[in-house]
The first five atom37 places (N, CA, C, CB, O) and aatype in JSON, in Angstrom:
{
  "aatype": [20, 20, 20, 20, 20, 20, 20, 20, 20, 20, 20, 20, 20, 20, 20, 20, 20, 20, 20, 20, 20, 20, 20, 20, 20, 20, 20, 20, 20, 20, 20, 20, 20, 20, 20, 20, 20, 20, 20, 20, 20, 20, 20, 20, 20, 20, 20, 20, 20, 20, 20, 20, 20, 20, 20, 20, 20, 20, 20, 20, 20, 20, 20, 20, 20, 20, 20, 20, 20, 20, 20, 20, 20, 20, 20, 20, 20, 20, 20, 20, 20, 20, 20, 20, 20, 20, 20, 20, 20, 20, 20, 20, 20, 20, 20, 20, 20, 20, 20, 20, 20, 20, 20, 20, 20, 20, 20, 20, 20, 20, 20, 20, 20, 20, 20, 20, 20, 20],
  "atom_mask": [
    [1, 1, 1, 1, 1],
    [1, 1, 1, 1, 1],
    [1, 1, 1, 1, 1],
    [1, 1, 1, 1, 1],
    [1, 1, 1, 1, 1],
    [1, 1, 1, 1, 1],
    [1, 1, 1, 1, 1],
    [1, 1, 1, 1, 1],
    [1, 1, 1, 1, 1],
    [1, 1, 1, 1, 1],
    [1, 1, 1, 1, 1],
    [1, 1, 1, 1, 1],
    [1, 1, 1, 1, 1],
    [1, 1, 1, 1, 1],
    [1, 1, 1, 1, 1],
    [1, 1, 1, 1, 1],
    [1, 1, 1, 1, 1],
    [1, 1, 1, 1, 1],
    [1, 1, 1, 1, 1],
    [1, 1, 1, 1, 1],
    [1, 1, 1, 1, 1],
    [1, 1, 1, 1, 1],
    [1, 1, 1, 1, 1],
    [1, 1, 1, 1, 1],
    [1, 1, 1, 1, 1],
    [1, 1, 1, 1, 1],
    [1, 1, 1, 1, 1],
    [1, 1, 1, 1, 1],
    [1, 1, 1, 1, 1],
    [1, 1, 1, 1, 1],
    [1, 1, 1, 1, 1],
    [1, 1, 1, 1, 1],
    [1, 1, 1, 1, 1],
    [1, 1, 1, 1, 1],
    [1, 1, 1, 1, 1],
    [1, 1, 1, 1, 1],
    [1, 1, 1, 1, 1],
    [1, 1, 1, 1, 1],
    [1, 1, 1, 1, 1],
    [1, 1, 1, 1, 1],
    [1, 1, 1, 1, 1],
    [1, 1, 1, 1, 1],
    [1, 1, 1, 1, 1],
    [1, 1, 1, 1, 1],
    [1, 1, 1, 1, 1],
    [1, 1, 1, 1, 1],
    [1, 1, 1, 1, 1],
    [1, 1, 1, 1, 1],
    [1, 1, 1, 1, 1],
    [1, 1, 1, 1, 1],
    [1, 1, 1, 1, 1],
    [1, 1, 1, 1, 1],
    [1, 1, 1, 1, 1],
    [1, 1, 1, 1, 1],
    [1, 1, 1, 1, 1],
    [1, 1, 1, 1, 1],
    [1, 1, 1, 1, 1],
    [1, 1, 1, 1, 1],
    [1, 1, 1, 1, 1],
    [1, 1, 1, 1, 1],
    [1, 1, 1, 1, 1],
    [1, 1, 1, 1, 1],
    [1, 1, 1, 1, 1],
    [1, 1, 1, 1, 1],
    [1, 1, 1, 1, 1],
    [1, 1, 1, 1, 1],
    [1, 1, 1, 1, 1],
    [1, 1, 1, 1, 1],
    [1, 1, 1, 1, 1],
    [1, 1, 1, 1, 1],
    [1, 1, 1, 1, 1],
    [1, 1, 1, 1, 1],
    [1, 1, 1, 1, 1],
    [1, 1, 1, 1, 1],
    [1, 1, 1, 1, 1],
    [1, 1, 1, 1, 1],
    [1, 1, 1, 1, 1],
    [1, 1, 1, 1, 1],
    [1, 1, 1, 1, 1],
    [1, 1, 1, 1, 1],
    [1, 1, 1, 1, 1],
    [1, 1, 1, 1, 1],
    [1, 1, 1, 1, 1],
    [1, 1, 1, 1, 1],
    [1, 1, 1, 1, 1],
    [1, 1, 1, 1, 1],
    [1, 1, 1, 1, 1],
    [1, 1, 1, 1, 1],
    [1, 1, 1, 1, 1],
    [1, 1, 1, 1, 1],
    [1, 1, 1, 1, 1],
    [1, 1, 1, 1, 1],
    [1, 1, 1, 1, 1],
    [1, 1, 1, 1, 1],
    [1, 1, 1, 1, 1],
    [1, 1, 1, 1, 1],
    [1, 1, 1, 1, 1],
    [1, 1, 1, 1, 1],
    [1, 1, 1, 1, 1],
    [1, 1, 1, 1, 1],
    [1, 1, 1, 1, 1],
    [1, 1, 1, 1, 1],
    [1, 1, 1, 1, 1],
    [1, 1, 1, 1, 1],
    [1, 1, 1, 1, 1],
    [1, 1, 1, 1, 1],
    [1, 1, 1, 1, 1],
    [1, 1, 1, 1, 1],
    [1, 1, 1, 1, 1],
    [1, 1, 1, 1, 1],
    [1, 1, 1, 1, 1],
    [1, 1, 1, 1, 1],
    [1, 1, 1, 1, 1],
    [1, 1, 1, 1, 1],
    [1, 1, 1, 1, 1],
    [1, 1, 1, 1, 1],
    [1, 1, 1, 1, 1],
    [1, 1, 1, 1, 1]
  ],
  "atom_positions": [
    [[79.91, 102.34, 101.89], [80.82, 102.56, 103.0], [80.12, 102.3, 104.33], [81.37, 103.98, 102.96], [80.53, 101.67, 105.31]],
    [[78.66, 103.11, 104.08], [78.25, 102.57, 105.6], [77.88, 101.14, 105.9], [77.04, 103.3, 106.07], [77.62, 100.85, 107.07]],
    [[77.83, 100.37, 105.12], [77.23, 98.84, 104.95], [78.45, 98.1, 105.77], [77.03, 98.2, 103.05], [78.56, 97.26, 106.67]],
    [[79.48, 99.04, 104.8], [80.96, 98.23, 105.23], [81.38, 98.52, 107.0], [82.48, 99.04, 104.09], [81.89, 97.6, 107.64]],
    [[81.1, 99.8, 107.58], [81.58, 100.43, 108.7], [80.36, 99.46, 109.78], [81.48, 102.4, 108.57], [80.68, 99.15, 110.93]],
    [[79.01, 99.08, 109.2], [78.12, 97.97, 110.2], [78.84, 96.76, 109.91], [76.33, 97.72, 109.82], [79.17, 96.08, 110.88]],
    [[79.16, 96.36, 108.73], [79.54, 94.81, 108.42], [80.46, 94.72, 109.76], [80.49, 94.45, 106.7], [80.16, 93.98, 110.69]],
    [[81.63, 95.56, 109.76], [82.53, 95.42, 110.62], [82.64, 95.45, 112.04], [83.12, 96.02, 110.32], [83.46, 94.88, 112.76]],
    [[81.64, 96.23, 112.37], [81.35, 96.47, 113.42], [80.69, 95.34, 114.68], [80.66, 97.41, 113.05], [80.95, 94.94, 115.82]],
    [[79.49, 95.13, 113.38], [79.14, 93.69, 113.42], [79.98, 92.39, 113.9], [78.87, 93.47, 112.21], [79.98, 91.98, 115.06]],
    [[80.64, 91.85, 112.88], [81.83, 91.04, 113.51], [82.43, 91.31, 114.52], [82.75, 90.91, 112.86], [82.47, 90.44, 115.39]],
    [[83.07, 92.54, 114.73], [83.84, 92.74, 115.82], [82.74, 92.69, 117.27], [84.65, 94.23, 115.56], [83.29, 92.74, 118.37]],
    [[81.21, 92.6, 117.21], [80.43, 92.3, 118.48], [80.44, 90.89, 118.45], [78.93, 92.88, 118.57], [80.61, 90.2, 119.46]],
    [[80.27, 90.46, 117.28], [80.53, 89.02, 117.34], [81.98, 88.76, 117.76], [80.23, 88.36, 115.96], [82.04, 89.32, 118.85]],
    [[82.56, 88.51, 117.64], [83.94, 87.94, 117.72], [83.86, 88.35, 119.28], [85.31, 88.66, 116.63], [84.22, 87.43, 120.02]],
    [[83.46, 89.58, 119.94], [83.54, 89.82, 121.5], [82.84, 88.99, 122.07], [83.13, 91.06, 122.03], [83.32, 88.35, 123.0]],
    [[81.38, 88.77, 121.61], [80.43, 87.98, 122.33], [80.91, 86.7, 122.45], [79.14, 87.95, 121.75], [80.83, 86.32, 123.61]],
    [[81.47, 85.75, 121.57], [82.32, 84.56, 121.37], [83.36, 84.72, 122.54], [83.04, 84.5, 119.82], [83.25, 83.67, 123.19]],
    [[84.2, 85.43, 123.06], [85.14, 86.0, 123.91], [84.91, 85.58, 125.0], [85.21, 87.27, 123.97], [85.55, 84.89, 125.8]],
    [[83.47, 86.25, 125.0], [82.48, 86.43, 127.03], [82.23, 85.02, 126.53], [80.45, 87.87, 127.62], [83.31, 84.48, 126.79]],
    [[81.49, 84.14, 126.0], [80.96, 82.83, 126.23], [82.32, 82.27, 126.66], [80.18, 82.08, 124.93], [82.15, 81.92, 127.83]],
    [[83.43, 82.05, 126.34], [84.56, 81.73, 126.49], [84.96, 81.77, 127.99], [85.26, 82.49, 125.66], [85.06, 80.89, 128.84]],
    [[85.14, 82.97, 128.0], [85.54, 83.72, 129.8], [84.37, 83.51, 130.56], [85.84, 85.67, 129.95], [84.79, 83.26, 131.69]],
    [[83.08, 83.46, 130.58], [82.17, 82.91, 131.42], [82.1, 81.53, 131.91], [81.17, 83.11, 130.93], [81.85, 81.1, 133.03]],
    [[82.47, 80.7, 130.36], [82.74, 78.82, 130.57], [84.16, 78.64, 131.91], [83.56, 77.88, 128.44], [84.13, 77.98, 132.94]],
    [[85.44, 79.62, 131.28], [86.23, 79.63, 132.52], [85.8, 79.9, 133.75], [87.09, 80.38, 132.44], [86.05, 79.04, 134.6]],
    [[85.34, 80.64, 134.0], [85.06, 82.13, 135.57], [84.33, 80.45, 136.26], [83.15, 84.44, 135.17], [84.51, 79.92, 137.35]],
    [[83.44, 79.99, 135.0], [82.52, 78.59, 135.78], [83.08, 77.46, 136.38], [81.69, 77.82, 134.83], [82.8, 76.84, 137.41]],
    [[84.19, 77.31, 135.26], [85.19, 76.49, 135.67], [85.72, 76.33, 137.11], [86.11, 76.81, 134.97], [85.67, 75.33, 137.83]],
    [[86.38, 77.86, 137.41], [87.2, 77.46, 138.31], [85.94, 77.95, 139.49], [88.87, 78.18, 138.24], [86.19, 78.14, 140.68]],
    [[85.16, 78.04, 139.13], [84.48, 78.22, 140.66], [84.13, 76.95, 140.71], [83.14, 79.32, 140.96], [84.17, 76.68, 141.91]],
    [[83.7, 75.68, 139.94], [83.16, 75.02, 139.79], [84.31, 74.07, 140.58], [82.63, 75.0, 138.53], [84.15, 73.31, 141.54]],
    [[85.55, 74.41, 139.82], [86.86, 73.43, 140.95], [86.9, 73.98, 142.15], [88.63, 73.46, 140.49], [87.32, 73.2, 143.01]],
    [[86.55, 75.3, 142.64], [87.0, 75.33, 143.71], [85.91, 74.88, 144.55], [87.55, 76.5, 143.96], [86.13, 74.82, 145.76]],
    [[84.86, 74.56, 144.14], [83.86, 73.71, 145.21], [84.1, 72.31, 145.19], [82.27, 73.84, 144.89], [83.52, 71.77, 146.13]],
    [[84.72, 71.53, 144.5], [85.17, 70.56, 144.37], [86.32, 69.94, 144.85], [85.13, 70.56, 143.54], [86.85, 68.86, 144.58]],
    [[86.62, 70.89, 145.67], [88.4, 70.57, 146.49], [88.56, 71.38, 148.28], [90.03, 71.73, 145.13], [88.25, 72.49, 148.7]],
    [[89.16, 70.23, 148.91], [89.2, 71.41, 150.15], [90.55, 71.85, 150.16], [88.81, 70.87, 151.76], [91.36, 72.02, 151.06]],
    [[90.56, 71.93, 149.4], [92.3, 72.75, 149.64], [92.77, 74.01, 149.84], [93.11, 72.67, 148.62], [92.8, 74.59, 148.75]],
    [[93.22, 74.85, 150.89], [93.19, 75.83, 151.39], [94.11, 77.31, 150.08], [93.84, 75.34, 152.94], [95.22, 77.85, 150.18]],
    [[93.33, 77.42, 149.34], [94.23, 77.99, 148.11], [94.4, 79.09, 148.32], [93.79, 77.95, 146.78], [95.14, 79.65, 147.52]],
    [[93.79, 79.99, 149.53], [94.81, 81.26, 150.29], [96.33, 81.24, 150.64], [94.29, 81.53, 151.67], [97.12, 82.19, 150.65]],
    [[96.65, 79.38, 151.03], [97.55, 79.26, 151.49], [98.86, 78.76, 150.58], [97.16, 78.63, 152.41], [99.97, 79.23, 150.79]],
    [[98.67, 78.02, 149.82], [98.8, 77.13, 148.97], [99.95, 78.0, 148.27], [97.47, 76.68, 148.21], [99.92, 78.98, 147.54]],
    [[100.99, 77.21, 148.81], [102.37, 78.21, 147.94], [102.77, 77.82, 146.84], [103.78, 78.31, 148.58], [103.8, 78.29, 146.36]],
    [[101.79, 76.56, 146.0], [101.82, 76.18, 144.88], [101.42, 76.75, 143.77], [101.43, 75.39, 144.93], [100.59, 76.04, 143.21]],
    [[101.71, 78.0, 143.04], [101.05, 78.13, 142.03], [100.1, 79.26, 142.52], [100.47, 76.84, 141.57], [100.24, 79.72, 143.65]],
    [[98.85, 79.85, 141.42], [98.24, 81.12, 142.05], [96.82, 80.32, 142.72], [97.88, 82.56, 140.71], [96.4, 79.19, 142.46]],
    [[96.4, 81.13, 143.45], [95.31, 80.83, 144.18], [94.41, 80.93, 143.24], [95.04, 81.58, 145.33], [94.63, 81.75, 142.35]],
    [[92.87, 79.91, 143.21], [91.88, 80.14, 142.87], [91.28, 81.71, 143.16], [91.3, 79.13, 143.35], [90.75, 82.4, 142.29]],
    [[91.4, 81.95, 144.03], [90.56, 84.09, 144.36], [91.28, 84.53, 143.08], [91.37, 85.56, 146.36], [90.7, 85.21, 142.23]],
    [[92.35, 84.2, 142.99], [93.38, 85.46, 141.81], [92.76, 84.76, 140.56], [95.7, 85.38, 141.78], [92.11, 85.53, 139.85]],
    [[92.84, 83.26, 140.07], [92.18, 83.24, 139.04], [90.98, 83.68, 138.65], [92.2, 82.42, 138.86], [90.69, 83.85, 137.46]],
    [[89.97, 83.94, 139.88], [88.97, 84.24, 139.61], [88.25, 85.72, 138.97], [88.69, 83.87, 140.54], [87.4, 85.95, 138.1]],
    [[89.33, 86.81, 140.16], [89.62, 87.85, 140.18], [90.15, 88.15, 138.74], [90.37, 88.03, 141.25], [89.45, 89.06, 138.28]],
    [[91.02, 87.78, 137.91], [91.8, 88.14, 136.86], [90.71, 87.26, 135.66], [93.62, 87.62, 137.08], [91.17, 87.05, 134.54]],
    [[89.76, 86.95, 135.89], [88.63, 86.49, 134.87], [88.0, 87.22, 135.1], [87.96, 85.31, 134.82], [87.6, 87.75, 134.06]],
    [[87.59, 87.65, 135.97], [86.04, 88.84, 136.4], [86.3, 89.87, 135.64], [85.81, 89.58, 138.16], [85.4, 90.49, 135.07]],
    [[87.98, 90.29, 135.51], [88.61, 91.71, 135.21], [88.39, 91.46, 133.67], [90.4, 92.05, 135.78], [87.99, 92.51, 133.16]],
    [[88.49, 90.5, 132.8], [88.96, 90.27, 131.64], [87.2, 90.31, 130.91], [90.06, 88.73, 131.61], [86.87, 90.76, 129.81]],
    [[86.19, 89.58, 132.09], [84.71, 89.44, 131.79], [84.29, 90.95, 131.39], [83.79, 88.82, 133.17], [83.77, 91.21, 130.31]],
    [[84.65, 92.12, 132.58], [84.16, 93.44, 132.59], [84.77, 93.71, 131.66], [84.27, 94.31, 133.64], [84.01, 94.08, 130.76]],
    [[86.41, 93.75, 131.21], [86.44, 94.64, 129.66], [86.13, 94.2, 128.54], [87.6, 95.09, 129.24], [86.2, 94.91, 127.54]],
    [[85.68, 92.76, 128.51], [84.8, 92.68, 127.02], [83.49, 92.8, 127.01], [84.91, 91.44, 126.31], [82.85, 92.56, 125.98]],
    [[82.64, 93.38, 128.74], [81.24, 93.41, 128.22], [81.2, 95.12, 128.04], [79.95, 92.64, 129.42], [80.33, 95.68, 127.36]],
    [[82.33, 95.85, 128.79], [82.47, 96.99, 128.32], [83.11, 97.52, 126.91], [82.98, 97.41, 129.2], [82.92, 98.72, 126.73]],
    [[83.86, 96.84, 125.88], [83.94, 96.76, 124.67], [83.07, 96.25, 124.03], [84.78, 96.35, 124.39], [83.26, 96.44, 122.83]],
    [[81.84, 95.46, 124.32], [80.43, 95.28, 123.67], [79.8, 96.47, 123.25], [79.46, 94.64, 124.57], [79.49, 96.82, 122.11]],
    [[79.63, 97.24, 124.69], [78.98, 98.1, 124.77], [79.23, 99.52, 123.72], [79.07, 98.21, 126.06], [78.6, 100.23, 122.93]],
    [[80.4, 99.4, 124.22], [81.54, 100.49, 123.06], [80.45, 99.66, 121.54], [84.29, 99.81, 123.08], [79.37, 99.89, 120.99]],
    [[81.41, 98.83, 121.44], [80.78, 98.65, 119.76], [78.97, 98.8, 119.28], [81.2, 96.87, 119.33], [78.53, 99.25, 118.22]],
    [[78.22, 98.27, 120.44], [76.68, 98.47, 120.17], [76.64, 100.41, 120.09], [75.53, 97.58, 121.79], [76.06, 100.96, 119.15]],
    [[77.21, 101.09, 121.02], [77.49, 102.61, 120.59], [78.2, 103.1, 119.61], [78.01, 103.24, 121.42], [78.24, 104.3, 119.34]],
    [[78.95, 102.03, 118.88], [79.29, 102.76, 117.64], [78.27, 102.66, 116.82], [80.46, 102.32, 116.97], [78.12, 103.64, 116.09]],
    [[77.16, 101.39, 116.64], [76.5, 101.06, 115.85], [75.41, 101.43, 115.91], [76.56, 100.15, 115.73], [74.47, 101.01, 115.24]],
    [[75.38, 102.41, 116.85], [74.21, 103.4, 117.34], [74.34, 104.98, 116.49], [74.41, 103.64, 119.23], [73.41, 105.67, 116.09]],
    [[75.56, 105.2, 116.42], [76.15, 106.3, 115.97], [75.98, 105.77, 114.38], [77.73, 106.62, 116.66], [75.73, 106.75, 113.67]],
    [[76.01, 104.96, 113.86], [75.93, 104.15, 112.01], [74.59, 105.14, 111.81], [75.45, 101.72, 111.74], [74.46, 106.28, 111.35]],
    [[73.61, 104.1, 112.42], [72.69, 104.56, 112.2], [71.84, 106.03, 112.63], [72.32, 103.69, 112.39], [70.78, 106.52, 112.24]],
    [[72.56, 106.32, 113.34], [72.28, 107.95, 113.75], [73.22, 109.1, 112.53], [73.06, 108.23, 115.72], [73.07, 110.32, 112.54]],
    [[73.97, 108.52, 111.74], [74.72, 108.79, 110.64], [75.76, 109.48, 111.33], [74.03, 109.53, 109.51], [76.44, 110.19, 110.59]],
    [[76.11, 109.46, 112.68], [77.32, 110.37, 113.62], [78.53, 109.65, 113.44], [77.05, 110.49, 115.41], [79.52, 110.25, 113.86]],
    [[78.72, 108.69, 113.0], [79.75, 107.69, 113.13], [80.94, 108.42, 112.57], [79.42, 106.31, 112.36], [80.94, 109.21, 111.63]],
    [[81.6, 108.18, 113.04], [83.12, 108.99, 112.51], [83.5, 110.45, 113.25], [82.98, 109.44, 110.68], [84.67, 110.82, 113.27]],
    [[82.56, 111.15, 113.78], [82.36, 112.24, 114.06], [82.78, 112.18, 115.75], [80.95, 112.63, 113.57], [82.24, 111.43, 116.56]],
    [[83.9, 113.17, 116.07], [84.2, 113.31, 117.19], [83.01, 113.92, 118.22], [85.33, 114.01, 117.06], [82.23, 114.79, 117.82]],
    [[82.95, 113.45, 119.43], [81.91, 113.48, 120.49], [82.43, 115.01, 121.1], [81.98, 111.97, 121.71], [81.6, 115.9, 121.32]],
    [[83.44, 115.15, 121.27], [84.33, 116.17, 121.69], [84.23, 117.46, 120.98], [85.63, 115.7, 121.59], [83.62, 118.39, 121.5]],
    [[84.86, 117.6, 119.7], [85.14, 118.9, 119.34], [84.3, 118.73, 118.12], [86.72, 119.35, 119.18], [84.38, 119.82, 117.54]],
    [[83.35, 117.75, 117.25], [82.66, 117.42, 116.21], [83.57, 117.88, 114.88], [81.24, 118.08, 116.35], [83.35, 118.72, 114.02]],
    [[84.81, 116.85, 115.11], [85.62, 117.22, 113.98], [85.68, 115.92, 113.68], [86.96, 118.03, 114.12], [85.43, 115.29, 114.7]],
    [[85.97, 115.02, 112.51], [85.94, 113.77, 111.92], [87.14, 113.33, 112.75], [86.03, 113.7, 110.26], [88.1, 114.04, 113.06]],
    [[86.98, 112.24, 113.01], [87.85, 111.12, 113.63], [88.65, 110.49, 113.15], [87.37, 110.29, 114.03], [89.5, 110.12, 113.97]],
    [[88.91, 109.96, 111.53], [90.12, 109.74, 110.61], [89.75, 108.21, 110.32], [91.79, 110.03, 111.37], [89.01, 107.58, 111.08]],
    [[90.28, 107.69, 109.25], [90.05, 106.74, 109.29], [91.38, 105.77, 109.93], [89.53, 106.6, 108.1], [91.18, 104.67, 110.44]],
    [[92.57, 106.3, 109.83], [93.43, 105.51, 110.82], [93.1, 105.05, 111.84], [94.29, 106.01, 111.23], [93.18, 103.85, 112.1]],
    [[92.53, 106.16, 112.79], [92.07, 105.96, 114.39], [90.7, 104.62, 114.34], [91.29, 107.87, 115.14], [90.57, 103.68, 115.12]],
    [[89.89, 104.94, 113.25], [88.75, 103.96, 113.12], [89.2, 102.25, 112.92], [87.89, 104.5, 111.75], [88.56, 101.3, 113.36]],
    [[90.5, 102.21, 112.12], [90.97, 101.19, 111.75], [91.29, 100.27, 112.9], [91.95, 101.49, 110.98], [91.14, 99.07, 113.15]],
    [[91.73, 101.23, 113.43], [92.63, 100.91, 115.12], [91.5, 100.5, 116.04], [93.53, 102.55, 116.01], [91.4, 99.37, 116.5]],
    [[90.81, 101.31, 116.24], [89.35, 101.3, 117.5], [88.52, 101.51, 116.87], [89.11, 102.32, 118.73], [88.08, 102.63, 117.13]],
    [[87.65, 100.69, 115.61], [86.39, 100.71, 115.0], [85.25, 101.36, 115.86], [86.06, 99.33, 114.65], [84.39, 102.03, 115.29]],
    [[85.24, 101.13, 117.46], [84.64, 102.15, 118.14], [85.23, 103.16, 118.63], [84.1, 101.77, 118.96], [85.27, 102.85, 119.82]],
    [[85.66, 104.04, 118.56], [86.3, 105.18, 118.71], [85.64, 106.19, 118.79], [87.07, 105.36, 117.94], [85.55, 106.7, 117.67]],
    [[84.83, 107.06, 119.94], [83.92, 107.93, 120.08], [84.83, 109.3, 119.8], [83.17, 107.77, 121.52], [84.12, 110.29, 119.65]],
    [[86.1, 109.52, 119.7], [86.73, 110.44, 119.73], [87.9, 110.52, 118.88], [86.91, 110.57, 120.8], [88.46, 109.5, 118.48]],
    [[88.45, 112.14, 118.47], [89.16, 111.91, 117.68], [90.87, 112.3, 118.69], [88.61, 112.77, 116.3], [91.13, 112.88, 119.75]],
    [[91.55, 111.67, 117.76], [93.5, 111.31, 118.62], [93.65, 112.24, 119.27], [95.14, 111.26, 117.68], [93.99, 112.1, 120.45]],
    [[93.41, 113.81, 118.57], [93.44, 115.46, 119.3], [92.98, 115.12, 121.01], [91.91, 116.81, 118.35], [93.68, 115.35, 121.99]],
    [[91.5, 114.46, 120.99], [90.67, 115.03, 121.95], [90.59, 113.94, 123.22], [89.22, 115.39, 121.25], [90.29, 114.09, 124.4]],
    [[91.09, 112.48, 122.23], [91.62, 111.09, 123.37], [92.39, 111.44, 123.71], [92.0, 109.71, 123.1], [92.67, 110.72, 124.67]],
    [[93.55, 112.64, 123.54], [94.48, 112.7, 123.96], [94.65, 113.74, 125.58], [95.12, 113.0, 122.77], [95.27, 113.72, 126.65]],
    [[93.45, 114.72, 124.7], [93.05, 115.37, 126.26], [91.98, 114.76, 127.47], [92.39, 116.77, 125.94], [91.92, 115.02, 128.67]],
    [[91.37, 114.06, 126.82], [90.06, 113.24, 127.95], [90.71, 111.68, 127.8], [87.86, 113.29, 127.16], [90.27, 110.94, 126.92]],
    [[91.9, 111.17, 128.81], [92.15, 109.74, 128.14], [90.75, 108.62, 129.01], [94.21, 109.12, 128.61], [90.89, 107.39, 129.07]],
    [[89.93, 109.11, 129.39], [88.68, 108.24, 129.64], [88.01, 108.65, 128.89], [88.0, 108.18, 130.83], [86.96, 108.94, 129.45]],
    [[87.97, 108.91, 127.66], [87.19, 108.52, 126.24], [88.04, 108.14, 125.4], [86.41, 109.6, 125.52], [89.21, 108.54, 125.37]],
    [[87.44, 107.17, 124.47], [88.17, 106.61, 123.42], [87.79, 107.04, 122.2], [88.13, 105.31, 123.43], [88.36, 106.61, 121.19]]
  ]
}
């Protein structure tokens, strides 16, 4: 079981890290066009401005390096043998909730009272 709860875990950092290479090649992109053009894209009632594309990549960059992080702390908890175990009230976390948020520091009871833990 625990082989299986790293296997997974595993992938799911992979599959994020694949994500950020992705969203970093963009974020490059369009900075990369917007030095490449003088076109005033504050103004530009065509379509969204380069700032907003940029802005709405930066946002998308921070929640998958902060769901990295989540998952390298679940896989911290594997091997600390805590995994499953609520941070909160140290009552098991379920395996539904795990299914759902493989990192899941908390159990539904206690996400429900602290919703800045997961």
């Amino acid at each position: 079981m625990v082989d299986e709860v790293r296997r997974g875990l595993a992938l799911e950092r992979e599959q994020a890290l694949a994500r950020l290479a992705s969203l970093t090649g963009d974020y490059d992109a369009v900075v990369a066009a917007s030095l490449d053009t003088n076109a005033d894209d504050e103004h530009d009632p065509e379509g969204t401005t380069i700032a907003f594309e940029r802005s709405q990549i930066g946002a998308l960059v921070r929640q998958v390096r902060h769901h990295v992080a989540e998952v390298d702390a679940a896989l911290d908890r594997v091997e600390a043998a805590t995994y499953g175990v609520c941070e909160v009230c140290g009552r098991d976390i379920g395996a539904p909730r795990l299914e759902a948020l493989p990192a899941a520091r908390t159990c539904i009871r206690c996400a429900g009272r602290a919703p800045g833990l997961r």
